[in-house]
VEXNU-623150 format. One line per 4 residues: for each residue y, z, x of N, C-alpha, C. Coordinates in nm, 3 decimals, padded with zeros to 5 digits. Atoms other than C-alpha are relative to their C-alpha. Layout:
VEXNU-623150
Y:Z:X:Y:Z:X:Y:Z:X | ...
***
This chain:
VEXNU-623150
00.119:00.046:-00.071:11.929:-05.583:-06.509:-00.035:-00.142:-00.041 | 00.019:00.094:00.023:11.848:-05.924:-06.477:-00.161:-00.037:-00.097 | 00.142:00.023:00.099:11.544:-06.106:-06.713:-00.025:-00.088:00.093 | 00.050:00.093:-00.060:11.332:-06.323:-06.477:-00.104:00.004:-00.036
00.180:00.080:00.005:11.031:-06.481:-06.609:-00.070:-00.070:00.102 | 00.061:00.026:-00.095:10.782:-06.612:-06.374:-00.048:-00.138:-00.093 | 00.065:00.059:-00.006:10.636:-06.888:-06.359:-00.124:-00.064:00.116 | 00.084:00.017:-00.108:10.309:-06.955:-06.114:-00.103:-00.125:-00.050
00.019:00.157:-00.015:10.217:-07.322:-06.045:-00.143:-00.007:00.111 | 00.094:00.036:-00.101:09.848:-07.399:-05.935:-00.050:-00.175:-00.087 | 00.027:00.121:00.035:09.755:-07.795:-05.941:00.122:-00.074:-00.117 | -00.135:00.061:00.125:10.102:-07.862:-06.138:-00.006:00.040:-00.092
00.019:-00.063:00.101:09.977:-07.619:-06.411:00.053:00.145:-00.004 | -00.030:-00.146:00.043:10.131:-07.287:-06.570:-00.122:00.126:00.006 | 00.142:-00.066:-00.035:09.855:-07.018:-06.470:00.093:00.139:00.044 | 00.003:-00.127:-00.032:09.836:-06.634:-06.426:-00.116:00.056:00.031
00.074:-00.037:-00.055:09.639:-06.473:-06.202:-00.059:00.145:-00.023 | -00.054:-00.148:00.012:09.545:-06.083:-06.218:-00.046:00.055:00.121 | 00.014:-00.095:-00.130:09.564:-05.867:-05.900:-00.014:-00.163:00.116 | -00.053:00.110:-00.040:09.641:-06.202:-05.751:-00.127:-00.086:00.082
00.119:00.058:00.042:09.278:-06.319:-05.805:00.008:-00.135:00.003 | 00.003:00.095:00.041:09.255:-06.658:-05.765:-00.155:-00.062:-00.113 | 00.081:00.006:00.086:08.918:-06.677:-05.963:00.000:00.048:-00.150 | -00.006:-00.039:00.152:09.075:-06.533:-06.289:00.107:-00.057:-00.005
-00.172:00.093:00.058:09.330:-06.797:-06.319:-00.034:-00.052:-00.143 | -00.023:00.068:00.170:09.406:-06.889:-06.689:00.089:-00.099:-00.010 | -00.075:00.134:00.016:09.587:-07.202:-06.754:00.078:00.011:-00.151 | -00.066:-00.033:00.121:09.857:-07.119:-07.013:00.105:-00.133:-00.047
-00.099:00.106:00.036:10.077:-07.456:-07.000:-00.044:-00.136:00.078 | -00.006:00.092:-00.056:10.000:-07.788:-06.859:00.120:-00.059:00.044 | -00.103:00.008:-00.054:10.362:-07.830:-06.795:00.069:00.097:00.011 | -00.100:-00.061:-00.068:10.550:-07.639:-06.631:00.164:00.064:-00.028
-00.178:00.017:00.012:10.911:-07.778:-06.707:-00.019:00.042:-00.197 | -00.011:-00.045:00.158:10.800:-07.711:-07.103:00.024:00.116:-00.050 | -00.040:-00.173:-00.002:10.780:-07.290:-07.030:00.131:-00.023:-00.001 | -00.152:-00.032:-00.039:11.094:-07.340:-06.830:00.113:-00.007:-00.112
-00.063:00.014:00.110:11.275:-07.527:-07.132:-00.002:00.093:-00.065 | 00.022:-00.125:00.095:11.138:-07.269:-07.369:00.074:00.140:00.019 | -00.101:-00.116:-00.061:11.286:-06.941:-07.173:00.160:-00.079:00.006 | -00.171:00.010:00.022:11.614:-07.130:-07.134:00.069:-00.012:-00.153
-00.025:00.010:00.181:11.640:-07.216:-07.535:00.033:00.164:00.018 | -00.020:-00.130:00.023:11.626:-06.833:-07.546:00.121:00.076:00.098 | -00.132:-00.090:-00.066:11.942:-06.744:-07.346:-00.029:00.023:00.169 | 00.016:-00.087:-00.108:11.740:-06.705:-07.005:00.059:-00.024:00.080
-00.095:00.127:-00.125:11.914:-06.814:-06.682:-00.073:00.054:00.154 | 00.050:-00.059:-00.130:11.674:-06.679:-06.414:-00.124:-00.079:00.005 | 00.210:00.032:00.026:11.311:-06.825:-06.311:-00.058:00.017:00.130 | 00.057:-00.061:-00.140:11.102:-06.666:-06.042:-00.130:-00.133:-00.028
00.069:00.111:00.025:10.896:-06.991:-05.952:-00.135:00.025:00.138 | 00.102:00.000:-00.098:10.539:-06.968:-05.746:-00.057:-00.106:00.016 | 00.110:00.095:-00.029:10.341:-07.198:-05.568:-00.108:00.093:00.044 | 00.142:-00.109:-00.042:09.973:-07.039:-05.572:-00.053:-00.122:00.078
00.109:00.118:-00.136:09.841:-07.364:-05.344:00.105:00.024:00.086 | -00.005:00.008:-00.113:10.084:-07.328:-05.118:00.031:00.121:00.039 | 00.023:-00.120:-00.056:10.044:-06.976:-05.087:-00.091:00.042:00.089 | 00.132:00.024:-00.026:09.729:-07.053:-04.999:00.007:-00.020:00.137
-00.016:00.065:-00.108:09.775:-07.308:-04.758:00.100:-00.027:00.074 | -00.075:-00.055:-00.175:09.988:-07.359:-04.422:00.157:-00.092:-00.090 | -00.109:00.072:00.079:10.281:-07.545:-04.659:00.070:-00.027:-00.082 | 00.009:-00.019:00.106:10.438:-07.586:-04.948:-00.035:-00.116:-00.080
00.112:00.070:00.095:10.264:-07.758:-05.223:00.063:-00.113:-00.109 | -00.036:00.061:00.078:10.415:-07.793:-05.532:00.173:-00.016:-00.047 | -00.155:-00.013:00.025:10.780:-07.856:-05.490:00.049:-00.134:-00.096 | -00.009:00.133:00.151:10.761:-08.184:-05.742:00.038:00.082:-00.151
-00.049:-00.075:00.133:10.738:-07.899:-06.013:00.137:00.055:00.021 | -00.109:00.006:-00.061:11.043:-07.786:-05.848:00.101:-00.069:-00.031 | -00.117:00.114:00.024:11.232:-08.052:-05.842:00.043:-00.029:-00.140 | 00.015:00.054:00.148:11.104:-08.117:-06.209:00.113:00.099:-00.109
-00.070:-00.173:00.057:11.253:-07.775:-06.361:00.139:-00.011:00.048 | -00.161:00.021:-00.083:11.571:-07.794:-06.118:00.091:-00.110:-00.079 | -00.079:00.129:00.091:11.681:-08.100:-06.278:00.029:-00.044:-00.113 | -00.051:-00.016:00.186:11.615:-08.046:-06.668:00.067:00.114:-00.033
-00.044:-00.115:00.066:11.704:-07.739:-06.673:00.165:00.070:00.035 | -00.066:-00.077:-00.076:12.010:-07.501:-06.558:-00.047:00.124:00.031 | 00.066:-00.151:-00.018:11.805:-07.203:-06.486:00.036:00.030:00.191 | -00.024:-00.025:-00.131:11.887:-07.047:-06.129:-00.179:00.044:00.035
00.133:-00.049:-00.036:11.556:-07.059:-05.973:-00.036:00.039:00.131 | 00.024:-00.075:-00.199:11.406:-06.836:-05.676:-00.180:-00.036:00.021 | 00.125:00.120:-00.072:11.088:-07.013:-05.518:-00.084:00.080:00.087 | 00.091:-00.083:-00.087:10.804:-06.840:-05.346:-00.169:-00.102:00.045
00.137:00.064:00.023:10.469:-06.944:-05.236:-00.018:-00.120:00.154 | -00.006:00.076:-00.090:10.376:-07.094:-04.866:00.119:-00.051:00.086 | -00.118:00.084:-00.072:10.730:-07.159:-04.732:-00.020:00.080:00.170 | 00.006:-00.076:-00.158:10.645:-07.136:-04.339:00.031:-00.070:00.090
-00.061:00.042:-00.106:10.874:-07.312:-04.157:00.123:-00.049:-00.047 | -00.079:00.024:00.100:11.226:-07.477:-04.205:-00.025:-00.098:-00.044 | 00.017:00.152:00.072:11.091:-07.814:-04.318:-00.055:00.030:-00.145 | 00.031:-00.013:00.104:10.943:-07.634:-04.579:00.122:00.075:-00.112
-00.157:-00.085:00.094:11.295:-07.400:-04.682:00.046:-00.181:-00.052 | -00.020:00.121:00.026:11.459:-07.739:-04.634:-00.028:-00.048:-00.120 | 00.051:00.071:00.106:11.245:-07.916:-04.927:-00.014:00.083:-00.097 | 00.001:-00.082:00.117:11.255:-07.610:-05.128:00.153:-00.026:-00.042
-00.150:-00.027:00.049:11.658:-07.585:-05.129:00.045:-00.182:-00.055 | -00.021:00.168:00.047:11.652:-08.006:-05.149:-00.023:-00.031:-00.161 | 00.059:00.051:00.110:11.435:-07.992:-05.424:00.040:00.113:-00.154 | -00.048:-00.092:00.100:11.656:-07.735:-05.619:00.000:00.158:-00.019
-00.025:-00.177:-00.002:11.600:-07.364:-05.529:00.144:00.021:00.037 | -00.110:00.007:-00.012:11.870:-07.187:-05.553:-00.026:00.129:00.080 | 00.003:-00.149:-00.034:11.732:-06.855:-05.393:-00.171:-00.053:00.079 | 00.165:00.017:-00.044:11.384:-06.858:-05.167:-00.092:00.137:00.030
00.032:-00.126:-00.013:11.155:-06.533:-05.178:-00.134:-00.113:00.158 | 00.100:-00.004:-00.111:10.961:-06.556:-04.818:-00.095:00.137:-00.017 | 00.099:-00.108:-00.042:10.657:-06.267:-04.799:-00.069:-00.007:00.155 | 00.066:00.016:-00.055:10.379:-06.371:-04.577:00.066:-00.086:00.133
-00.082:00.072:-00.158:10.636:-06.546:-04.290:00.070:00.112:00.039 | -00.071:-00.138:-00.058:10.821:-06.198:-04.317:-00.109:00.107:00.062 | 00.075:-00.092:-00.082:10.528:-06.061:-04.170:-00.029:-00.078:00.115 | 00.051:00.080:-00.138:10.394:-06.332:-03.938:00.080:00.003:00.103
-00.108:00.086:-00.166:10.712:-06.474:-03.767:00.126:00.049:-00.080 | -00.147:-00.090:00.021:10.974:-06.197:-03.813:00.167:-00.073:00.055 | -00.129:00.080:-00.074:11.208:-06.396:-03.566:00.045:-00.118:-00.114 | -00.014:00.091:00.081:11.202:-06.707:-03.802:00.068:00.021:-00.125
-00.072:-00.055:00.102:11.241:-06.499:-04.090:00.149:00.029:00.001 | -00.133:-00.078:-00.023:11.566:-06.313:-03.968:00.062:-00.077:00.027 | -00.069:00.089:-00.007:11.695:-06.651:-03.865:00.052:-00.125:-00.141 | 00.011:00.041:00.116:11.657:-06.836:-04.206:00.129:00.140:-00.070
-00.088:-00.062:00.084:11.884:-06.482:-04.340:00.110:-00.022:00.070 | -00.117:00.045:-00.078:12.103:-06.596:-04.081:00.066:-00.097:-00.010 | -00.028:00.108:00.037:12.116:-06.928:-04.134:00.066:-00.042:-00.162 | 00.004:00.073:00.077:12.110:-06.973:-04.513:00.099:00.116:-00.079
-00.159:-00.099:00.064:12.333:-06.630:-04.591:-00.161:00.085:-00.105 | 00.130:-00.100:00.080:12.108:-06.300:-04.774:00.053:00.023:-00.134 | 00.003:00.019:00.162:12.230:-06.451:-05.109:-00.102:-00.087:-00.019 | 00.092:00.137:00.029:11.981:-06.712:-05.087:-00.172:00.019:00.052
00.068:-00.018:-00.006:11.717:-06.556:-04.924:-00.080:00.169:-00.037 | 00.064:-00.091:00.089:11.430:-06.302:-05.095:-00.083:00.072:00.093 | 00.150:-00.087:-00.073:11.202:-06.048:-04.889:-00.071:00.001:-00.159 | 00.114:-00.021:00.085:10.878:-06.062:-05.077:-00.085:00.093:00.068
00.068:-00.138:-00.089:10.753:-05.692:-04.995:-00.131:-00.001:-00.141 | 00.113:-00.030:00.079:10.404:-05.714:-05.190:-00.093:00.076:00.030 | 00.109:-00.106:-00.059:10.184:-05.403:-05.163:-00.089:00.032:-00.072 | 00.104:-00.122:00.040:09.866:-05.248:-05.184:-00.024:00.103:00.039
00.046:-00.141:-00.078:09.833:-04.878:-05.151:00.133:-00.007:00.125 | -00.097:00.025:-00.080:10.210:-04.908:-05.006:-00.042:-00.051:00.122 | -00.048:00.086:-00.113:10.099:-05.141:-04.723:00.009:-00.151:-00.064 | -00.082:00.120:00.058:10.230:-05.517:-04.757:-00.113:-00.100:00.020
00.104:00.112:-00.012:09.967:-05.793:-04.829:00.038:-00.133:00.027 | -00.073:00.138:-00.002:10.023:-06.150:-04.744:-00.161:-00.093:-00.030 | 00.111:00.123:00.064:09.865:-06.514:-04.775:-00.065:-00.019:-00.126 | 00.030:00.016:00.154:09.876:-06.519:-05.166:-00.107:00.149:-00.011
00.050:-00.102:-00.007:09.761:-06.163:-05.123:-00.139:00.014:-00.004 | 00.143:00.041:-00.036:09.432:-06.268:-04.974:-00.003:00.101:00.133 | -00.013:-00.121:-00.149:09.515:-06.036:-04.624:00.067:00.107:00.002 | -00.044:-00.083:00.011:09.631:-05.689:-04.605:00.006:-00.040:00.178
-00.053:-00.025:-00.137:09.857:-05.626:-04.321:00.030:00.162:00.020 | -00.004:-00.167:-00.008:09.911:-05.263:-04.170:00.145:00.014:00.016 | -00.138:-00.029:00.041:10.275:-05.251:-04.246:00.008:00.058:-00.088 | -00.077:-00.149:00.081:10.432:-04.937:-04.420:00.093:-00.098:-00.145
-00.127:00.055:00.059:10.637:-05.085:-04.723:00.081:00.060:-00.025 | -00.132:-00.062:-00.021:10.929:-04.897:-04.699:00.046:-00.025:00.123 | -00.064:00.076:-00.116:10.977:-04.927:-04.339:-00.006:-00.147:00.017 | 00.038:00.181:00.016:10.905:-05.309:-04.380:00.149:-00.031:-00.061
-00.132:00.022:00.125:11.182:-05.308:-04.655:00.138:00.040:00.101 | -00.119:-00.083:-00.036:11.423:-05.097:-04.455:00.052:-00.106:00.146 | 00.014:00.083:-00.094:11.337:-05.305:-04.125:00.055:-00.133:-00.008 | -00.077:00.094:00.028:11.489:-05.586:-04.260:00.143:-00.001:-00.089
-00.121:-00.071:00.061:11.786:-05.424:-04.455:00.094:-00.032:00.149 | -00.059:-00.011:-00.092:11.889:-05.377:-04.106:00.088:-00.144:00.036 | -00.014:00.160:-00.001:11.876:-05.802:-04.080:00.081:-00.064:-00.119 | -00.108:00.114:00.130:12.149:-05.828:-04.380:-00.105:00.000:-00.124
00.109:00.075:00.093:11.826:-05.858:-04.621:00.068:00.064:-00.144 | -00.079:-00.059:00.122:11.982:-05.774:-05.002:-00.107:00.022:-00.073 | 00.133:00.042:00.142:11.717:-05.911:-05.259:-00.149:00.067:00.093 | 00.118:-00.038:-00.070:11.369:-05.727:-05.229:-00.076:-00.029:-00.138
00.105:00.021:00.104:11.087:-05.883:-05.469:-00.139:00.144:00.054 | 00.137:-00.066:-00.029:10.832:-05.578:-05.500:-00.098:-00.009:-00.105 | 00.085:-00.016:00.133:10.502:-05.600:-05.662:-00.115:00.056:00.049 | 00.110:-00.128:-00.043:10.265:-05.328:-05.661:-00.128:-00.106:-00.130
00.114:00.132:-00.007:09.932:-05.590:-05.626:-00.133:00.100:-00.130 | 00.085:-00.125:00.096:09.731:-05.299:-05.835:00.006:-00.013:-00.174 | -00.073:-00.039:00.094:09.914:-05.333:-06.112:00.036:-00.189:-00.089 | -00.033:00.127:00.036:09.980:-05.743:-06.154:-00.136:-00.097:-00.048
00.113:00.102:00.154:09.850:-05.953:-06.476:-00.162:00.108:-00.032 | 00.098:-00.080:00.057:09.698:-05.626:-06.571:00.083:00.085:-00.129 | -00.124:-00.020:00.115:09.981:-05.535:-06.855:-00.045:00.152:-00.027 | 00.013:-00.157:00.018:09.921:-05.148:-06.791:00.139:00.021:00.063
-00.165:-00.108:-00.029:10.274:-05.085:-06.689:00.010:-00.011:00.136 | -00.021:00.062:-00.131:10.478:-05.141:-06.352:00.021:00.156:00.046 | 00.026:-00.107:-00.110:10.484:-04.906:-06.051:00.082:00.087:-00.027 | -00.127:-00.018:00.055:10.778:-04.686:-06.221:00.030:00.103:00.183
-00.017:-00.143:-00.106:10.758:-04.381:-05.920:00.007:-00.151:00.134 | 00.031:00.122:-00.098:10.663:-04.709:-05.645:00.210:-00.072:00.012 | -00.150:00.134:00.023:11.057:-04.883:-05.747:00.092:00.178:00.029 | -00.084:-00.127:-00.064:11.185:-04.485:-05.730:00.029:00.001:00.084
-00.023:-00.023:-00.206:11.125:-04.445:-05.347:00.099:-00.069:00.025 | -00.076:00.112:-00.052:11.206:-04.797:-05.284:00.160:00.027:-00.021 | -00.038:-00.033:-00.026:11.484:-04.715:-05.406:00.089:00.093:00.026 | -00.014:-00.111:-00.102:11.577:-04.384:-05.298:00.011:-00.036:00.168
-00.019:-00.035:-00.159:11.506:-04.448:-04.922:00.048:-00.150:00.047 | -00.052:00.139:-00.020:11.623:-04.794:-04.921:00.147:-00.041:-00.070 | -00.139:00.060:00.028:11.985:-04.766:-05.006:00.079:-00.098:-00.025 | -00.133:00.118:-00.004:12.216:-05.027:-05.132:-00.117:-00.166:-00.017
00.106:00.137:00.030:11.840:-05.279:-05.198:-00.009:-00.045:-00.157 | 00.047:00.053:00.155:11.840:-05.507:-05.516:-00.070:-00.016:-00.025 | 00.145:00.043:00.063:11.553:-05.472:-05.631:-00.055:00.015:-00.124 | 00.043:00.110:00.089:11.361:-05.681:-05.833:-00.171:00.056:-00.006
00.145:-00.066:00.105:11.034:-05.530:-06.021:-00.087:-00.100:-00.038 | 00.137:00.086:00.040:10.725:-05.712:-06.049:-00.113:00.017:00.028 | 00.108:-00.077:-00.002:10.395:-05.639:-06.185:-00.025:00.068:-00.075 | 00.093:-00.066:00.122:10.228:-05.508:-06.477:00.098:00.053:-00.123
-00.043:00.019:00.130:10.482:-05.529:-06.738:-00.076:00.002:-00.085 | 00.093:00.047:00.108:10.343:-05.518:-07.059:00.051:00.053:-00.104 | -00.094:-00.044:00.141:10.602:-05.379:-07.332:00.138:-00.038:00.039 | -00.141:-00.014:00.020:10.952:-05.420:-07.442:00.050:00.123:00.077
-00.049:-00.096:00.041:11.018:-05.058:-07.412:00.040:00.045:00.151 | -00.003:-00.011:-00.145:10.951:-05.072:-07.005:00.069:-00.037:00.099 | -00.151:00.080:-00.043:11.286:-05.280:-06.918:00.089:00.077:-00.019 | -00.159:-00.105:-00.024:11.533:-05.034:-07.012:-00.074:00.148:00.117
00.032:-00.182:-00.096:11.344:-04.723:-06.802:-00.022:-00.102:00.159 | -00.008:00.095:-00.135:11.314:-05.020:-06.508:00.141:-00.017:00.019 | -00.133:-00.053:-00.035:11.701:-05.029:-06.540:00.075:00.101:00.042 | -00.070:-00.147:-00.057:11.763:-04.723:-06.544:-00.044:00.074:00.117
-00.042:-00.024:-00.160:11.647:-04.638:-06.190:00.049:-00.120:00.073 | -00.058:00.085:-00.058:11.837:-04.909:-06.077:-00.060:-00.133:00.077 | 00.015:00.078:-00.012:11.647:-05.182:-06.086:00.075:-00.166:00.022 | -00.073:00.094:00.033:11.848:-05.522:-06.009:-00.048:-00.098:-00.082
00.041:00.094:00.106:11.597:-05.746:-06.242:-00.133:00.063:-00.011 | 00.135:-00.020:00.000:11.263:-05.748:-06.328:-00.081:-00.120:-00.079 | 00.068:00.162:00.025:10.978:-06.075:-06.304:-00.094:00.070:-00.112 | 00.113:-00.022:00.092:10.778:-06.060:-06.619:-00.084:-00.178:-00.017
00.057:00.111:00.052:10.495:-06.278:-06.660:-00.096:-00.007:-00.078 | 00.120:00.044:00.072:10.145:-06.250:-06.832:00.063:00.097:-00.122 | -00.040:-00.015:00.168:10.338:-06.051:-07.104:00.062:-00.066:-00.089 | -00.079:00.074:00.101:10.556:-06.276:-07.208:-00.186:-00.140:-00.032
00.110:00.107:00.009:10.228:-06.577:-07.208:-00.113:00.072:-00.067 | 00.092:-00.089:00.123:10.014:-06.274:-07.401:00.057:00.008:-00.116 | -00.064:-00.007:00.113:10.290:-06.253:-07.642:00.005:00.156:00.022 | 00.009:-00.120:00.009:10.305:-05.882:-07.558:00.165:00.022:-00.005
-00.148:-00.002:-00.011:10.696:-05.944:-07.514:00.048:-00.141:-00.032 | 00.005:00.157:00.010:10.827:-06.206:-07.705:00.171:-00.085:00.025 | -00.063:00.054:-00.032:11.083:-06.445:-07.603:00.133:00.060:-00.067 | -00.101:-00.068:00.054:11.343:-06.306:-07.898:00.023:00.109:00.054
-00.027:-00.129:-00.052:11.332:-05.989:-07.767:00.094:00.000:00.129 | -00.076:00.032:-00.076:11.425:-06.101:-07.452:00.149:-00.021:00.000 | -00.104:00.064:00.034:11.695:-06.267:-07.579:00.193:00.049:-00.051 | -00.067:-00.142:00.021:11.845:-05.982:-07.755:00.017:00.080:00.105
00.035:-00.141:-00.135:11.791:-05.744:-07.440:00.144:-00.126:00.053 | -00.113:00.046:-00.066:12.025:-06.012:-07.273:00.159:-00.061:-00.052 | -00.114:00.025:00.099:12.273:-06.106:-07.537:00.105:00.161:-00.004 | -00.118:-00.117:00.053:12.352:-05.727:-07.579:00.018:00.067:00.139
-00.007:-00.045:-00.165:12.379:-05.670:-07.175:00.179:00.022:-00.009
***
């Protein structure tokens, strides 16, 4: 199972949100590219990267941090956060993604979406299935939409889709433990989906029982920035893979 740390970028700053709150943002790094460094020193080679402004708003935001990270580092990074059109994929993949998680365009403009897995190949692109109360929220999980997440997930399986970022919204930058029965279903009734776990991490001990139903990675973030999981550990977990 892969190790992907998160990182979520509001105003060019390292920040964690909880239940994807923008009023309980904490500011854990003023740079960005200094986390990133830090997880790669430790063996990492993954980085789940957010823009919370341009989740927000109709664009994407902060692809400068992007670029910034892409270029010191070697970390393979997957990019989320406002990408709603191709001028915006475009300047994500320009500016160094190597993978793009779409959510809130996989609900709006399904056609667009399914053309982007067409276009760019479903190694490169991410369904971002984020739920509350299994339906799928969008717009920096400011709008609940009345989509099923399983048929949502499956509905695009059909479209080639591989990678599925899930994060049970209940459960994120609240370090009570991730959806374990929620990643079962998924997958159970979603055959042959890599999926990628995110959301309420908050021990070591919760990565090997996230593997073992066949998780393909899992994004940790306000545990590792609580210190509840510390970077060595990590390190070890992927050294002895």
């Amino acid at each position: 199972m892969r190790i992907i740390p998160a990182i979520d970028v509001i105003e060019g700053k390292c920040v964690r949100l909880s239940k994807g709150d923008y009023s309980t943002k904490k500011i854990y790094n003023e740079s960005p590219l200094e986390v990133a460094k830090q997880f790669e020193s430790h063996g990492i080679k993954y980085l789940h990267l957010v823009d919370l402004d341009g989740a927000k708003s109709s664009q994407i935001v902060n692809y400068k941090v992007l670029e910034k990270i892409a270029s010191q580092t070697n970390l393979k990074i997957d990019f989320g956060g406002g990408l709603k059109s191709d001028g915006d994929l475009r300047i994500a993949f320009e500016s160094g993604a190597q993978q793009i998680t779409g959510g809130s365009i996989a609900v709006k403009n399904k056609k667009l979406f399914k053309n982007w897995i067409q276009q760019y190949g479903s190694d490169k692109i991410i369904l971002g299935a984020d739920a509350k109360d299994e339906k799928i929220a969008i717009s920096g999980w400011q709008e609940d939409s009345n989509q099923e997440l399983v048929p949502f997930i499956q509905d695009y399986q059909q479209s080639d889709i591989q990678y599925v970022i899930c994060t049970d919204i209940s459960k994120d930058g609240m370090l009570e433990g991730p959806s374990f029965q929620l990643y079962q279903k998924i997958i159970k009734e979603c055959q042959g989906v890599k999926l990628i776990a995110s959301g309420g991490i908050s021990t070591f001990d919760e990565l090997p029982k996230l593997a073992a139903l066949g998780c393909e990675g899992t994004i940790i973030g306000k545990a590792i920035y609580e210190n509840r999981i510390s970077l060595n550990q990590l390190e070890k977990y992927i050294l002895e893979k």
